[in-house]
C-alpha positions in Angstrom: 158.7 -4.9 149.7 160.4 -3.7 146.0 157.8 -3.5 143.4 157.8 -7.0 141.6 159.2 -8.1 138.5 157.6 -8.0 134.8 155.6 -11.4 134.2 156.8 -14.2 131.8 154.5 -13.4 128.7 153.0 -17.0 129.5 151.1 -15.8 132.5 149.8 -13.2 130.7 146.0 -13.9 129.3 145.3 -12.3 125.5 143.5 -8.7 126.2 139.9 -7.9 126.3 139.8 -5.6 123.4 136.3 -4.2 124.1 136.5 -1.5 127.1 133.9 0.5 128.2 133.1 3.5 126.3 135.2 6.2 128.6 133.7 9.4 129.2 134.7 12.1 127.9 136.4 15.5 128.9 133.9 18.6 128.9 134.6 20.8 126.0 133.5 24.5 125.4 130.9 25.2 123.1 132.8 27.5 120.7 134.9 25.7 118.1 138.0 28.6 117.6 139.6 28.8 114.6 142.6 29.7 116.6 146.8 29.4 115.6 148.1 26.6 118.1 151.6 27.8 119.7 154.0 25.0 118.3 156.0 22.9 121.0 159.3 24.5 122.3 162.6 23.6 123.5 163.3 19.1 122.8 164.3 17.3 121.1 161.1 16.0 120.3 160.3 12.9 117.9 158.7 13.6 114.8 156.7 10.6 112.4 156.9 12.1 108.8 155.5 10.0 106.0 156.9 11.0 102.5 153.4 9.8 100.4 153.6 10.8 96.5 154.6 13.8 94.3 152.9 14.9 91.6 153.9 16.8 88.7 157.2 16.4 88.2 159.4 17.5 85.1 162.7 16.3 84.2 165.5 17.0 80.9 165.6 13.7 80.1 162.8 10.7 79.3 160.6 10.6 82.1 160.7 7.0 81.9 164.2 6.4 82.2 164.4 8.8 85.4 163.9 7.6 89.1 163.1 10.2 91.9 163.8 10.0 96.0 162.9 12.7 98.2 165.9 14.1 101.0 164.0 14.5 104.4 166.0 16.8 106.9 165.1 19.2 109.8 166.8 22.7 109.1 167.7 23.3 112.6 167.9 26.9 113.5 170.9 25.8 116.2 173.9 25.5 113.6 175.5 23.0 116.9 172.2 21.0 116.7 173.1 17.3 115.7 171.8 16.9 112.1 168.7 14.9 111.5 167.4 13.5 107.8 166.8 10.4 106.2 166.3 9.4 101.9 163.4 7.2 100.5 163.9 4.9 98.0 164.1 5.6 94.4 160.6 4.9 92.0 161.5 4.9 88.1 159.1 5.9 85.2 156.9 8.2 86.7 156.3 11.9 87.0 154.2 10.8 90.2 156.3 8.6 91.8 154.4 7.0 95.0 156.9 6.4 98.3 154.3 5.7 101.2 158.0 5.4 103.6 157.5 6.1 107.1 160.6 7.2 110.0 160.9 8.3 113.2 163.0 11.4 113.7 163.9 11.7 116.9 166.1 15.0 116.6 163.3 18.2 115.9 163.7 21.5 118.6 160.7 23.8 118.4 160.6 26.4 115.8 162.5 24.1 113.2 161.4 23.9 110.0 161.2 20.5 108.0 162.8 20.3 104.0 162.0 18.4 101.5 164.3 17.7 98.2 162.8 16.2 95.1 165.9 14.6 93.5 166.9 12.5 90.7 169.3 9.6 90.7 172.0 11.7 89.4 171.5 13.6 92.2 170.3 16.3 90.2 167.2 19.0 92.8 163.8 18.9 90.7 162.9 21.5 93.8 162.6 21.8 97.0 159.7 21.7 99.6 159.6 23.2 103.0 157.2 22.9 105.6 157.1 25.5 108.3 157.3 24.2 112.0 153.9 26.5 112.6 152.0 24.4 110.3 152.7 21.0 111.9 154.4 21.8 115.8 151.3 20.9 117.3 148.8 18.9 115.5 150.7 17.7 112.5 150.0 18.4 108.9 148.3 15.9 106.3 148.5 17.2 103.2 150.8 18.9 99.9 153.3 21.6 100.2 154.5 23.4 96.8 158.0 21.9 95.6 159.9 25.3 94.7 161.5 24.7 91.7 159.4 22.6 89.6 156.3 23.4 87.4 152.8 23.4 89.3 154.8 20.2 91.1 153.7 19.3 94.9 154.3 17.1 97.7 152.1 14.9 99.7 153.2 14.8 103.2 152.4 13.4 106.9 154.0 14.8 110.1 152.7 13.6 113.3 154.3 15.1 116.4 154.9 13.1 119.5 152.6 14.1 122.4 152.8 13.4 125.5 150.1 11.7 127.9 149.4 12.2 131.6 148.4 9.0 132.6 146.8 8.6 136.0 145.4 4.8 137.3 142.9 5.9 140.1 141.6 2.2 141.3 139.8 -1.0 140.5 137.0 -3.0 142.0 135.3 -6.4 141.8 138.9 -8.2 141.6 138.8 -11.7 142.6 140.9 -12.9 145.4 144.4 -14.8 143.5 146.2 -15.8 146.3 144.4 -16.9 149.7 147.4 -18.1 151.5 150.1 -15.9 151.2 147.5 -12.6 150.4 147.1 -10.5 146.9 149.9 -7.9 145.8 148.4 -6.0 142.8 149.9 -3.8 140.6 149.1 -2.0 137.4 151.2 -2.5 134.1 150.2 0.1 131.3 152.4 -0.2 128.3 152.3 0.8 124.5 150.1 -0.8 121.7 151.3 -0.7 118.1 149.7 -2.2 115.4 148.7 -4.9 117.5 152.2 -5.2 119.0 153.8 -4.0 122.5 155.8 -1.2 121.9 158.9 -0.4 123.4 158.7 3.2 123.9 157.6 3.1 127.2 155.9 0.7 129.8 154.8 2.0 133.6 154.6 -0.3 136.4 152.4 0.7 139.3 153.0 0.5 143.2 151.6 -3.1 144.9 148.6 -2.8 147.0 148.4 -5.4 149.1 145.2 -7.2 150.5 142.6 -5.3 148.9 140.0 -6.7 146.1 139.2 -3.1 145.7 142.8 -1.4 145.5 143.2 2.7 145.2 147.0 3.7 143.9 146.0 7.3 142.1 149.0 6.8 140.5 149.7 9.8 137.5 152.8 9.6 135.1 153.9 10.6 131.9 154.3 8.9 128.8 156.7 10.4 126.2 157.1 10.4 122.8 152.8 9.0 122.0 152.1 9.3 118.4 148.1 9.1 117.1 148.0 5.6 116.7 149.2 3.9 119.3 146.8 2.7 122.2 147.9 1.7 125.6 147.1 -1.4 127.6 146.3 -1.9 130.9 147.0 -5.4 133.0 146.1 -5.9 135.9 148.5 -8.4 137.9 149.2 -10.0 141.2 152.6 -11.2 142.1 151.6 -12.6 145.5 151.5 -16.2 144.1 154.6 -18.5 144.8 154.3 -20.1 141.1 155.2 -16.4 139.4 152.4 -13.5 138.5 148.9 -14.3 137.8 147.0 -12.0 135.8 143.2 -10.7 136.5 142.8 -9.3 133.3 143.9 -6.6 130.3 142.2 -3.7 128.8 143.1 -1.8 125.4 142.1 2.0 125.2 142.4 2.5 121.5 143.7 5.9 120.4 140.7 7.5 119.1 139.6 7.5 122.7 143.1 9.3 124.2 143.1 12.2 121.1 142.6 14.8 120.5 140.2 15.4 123.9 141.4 12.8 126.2 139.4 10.1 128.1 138.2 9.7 132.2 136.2 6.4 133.2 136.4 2.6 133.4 137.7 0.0 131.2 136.3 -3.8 131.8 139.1 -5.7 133.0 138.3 -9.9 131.8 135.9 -11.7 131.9 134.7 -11.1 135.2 133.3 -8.1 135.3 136.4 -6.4 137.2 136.5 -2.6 136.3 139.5 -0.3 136.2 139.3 3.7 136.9 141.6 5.3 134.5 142.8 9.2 133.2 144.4 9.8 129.9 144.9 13.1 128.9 147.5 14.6 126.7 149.5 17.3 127.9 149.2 19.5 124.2 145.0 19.0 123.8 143.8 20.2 120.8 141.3 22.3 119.9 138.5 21.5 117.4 139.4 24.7 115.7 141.0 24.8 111.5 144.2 24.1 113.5 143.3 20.4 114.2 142.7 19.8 109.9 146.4 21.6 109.3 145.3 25.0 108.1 147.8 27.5 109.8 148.5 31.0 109.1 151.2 31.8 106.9 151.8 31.8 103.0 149.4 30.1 100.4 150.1 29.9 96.3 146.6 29.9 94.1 147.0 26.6 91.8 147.3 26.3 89.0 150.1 29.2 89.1 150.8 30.5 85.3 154.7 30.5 85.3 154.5 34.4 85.0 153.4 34.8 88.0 156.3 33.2 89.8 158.6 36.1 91.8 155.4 38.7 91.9 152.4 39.2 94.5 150.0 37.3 92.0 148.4 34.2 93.0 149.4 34.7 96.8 147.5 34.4 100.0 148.5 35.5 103.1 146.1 33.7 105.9 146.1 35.2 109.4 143.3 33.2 111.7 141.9 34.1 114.8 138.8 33.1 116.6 135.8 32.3 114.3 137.4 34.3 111.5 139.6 34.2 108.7 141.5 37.3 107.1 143.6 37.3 104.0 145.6 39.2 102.5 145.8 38.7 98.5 147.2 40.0 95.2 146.0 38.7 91.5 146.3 42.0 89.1 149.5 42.6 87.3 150.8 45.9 89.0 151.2 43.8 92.6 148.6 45.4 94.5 147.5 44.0 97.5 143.9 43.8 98.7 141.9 41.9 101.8 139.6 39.1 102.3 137.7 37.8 105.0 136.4 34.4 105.8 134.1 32.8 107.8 133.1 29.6 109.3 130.0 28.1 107.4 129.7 24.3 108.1 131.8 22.1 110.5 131.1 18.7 108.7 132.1 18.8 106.2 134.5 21.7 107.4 133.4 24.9 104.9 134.6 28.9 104.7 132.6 31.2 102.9 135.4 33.7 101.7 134.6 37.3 100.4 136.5 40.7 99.3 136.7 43.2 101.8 134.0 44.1 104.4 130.8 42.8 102.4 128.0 40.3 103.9 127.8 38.1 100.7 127.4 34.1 100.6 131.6 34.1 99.4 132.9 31.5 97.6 132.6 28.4 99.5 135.9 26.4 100.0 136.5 22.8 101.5 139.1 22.5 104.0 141.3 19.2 103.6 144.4 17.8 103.8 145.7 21.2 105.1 144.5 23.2 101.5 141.4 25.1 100.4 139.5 23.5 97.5 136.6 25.7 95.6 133.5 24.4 93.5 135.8 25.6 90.0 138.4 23.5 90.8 141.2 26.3 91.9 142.7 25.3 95.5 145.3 27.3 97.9 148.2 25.2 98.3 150.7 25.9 101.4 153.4 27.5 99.8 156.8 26.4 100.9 157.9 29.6 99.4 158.7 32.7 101.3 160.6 34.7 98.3 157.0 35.4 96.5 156.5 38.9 97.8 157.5 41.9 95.6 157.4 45.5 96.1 153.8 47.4 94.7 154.6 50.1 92.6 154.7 53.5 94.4 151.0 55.6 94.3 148.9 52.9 93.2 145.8 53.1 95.1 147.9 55.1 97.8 151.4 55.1 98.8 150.7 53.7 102.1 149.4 50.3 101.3 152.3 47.4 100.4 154.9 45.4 102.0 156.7 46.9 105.1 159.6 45.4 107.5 160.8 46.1 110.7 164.2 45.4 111.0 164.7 45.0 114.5 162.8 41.8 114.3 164.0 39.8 111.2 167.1 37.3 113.5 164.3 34.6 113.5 164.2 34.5 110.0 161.8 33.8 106.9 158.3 35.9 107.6 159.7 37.6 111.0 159.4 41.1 110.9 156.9 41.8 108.1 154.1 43.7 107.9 151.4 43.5 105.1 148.8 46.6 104.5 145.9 46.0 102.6 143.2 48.1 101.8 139.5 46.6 102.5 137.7 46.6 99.4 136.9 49.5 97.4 136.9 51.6 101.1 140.6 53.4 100.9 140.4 54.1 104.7 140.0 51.3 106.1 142.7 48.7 105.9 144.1 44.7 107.2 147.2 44.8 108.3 149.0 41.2 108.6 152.2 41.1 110.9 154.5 38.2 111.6 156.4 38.0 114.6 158.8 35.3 115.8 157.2 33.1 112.4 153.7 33.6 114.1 150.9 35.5 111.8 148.3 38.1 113.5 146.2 40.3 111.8 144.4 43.1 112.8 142.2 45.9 111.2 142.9 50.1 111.3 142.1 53.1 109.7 144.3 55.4 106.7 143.6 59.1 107.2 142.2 60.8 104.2 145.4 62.3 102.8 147.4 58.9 104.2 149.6 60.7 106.1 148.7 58.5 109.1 147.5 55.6 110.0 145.6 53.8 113.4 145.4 50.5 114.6 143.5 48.3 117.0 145.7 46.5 119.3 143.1 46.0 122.1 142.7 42.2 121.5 146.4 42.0 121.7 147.1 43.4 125.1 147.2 46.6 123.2 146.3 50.5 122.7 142.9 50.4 120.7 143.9 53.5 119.0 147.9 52.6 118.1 148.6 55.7 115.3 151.8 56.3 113.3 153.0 58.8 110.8 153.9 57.5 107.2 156.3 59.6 105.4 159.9 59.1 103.7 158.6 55.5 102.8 158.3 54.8 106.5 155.8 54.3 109.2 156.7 55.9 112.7 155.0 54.7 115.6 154.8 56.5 119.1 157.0 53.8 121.0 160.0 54.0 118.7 159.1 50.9 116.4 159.8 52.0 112.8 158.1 50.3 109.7 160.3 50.6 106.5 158.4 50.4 102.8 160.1 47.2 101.3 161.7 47.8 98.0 163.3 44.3 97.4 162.1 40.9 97.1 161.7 38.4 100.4 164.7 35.9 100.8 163.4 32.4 99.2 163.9 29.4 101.5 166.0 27.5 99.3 
């Protein structure tokens, strides 16, 4: 017959809220620090929490003046439907605290979230803008640099929905409910938030009929999941003629779903009744620097002197891959680029070692958290929100081949797409980092500079790659054998705002 109705919430008993520990998924032993590909196509729903700024300057008495912030996804479809929503306004502080929480149910893969610092006069104190690679997959906790202000920053949250495959394999030791007409049992798993049922979603199983010990190896999809949430299991029989009786409820609490998923059984009442269930989510993350919010991409030294703002100086350009970190950084006043390497030193608490070009040394050790770097003297590597920071090296500074290059044919997807960063590797002149961006995606790799710099060769074995890839630099150019050319930049990056 049709599956049955939904149960009156009478029938319902309140839900065993210890299950059994579920086992968990086998993982592999090596912990990559690798970039996570962010999700593509949607819409997809987005939870952003707008927390506290810090920082913040204004004309007039600081007392007097109430700040909001202006959430909105910059959609890179012009015909997407526009998505944003305003906190309220908090008065007499320079570090107002919001702690506002939506839902925003309109964000396409490869969009870019803004956030605008603003006045009640409506006057911009700055702007801050997250790229989608820093939060598409596992979210970002942590501040982005408001453009704009002095040394100001934002303290942000972006969860991503996930979604679970959910499968309900069986249950045995169920107790026989209905002896004369014979038990229809069914599976109800629905959403948990904060203690209440959610009404995202709710899956209803098929009946199995006349069986203490049912099998339905049922798998479906739940859509949007946010970290959070847990899902609840009943288990119910609707063969009775006074309505649905209920054999018991389970809650698997979201710890156990993410990031790694769960497989095993959940204790179903009192009874001793056990339920075979399979969460996983679809996007599983890795244990890797992506799961705490460090992404590749642009990071600002802070405190940033106000000189430095619109040159190389107190940059950071982070490209990871596997177990290792490479940078690409500026700090004299001539804008001259130079590498550093990181490494993994210490998973809890989570610790890099970084160091200047090729060199063994201990490093300066750095805490990862909240999406930034923080060293033992205090200075810290704030996600910069800024992509107008780069600046042209002056020409024949420790060789004309190192600096800022683009290649043009790859700049439609806008801000980093299509440049290239060539750094030499300490106090070595031939051997150099190069840090590309293609599509908003950083990669780095390592190569070689010919003595006179009149070529240059990189490995692109780990890339699908030659392992010997050279080009000829002349006329403020790189030439490479397949056609691709790599212009010497001579103009400042566009800014986001």
């Amino acid at each position: 017959g049709p599956d049955p109705a939904p149960p009156p919430a009478s029938s319902v008993p309140p839900s065993s809220t210890k299950p059994v520990q579920p086992q968990q998924r086998s993982q592999a032993d090596s912990e990559a620090l690798t970039v996570l590909p962010q999700h593509q196509g949607g819409p997809h729903w987005l939870e952003v929490t707008v927390k506290q700024a810090t920082g913040l300057k204004h004309q007039k008495d600081i007392s007097s003046t109430g700040f909001h912030v202006i959430c909105q996804v910059r959609h890179k479809d012009s015909n997407a439907k526009s998505s944003r929503w305003e906190t309220n306004t908090v008065k007499g502080t320079a570090n107002p605290v919001w702690q506002e929480t939506r839902k925003m149910d309109k964000w396409y893969g490869g969009d870019d979230l803004e956030f605008t610092v603003t006045d009640e006069g409506g006057r911009s104190e700055g702007v801050a803008v997250l790229p989608h690679s820093a939060f598409g997959k596992h979210g970002f906790d942590g501040e982005i640099e408001v453009v704009g202000g002095d040394h100001a920053a934002l303290s942000v949250n972006v969860a991503p929905a996930h979604r679970l495959k959910v499968t309900v394999e069986k249950a045995k030791g169920l107790t026989h409910m209905n002896h004369l007409v014979g038990d229809s049992i069914y599976v109800v798993c629905e959403g948990k938030i904060n203690g209440k049922h959610g009404r995202q979603f709710r899956h209803q199983t098929k009946v199995v009929r006349n069986n203490v010990d049912p099998v339905w190896q049922e798998t479906f999809e739940i859509e949007p999941w946010f970290v959070g949430d847990d899902l609840e299991f009943q288990i119910l029989d609707a063969g009775g003629m006074l309505g649905h009786k209920s054999e018991g409820s389970a809650i698997l609490g979201s710890e156990e779903i993410y990031p790694t998923g769960c497989s095993g059984d959940l204790e179903i009442g009192s009874r001793g009744a056990l339920l075979s269930v399979k969460v996983e989510p679809i996007y599983a993350a890795d244990k890797g620097l992506g799961a705490f919010a460090l992404t590749n991409g642009c990071y600002t030294v802070m405190p940033r002197p106000q000189s430095f703002v619109g040159t190389l100086r107190g940059t950071r350009e982070l490209s990871i891959e596997k177990e290792a970190m490479k940078v690409v950084a500026c700090d004299d006043d001539e804008d001259r680029p130079f590498a550093m390497h990181g490494r993994l030193v210490s998973k809890s608490p989570l610790l890099v070692a970084i160091s200047e070009g090729e060199t063994e040394d201990e490093g300066r050790i750095a805490m990862i958290s909240a999406g930034k770097l923080t060293f033992a003297d205090g200075q810290v590597w704030l996600r910069s929100s800024a992509k107008g920071v780069m600046r042209e090296r002056p020409a024949g500074h420790a060789g004309p081949i190192f600096g800022l290059y683009v290649e043009a044919d790859l700049q439609s997807d806008g801000g980093f797409s299509g440049y290239r960063f060539i750094a030499q590797q300490g106090a070595n002149p031939d051997k150099v980092t190069v840090i590309c961006c293609d599509s908003n995606i950083f990669w780095a790799t390592d190569g070689e500079v010919s003595q006179d710099q009149s070529t240059i060769k990189l490995d692109l074995s780990k890339r699908g790659g030659p392992s010997a890839y050279t080009a000829e630099f002349g006329g403020g150019k790189l030439t490479w054998p397949d056609g691709k050319v790599w212009v010497k930049s001579t103009s400042t990056l566009p800014k986001l705002g």
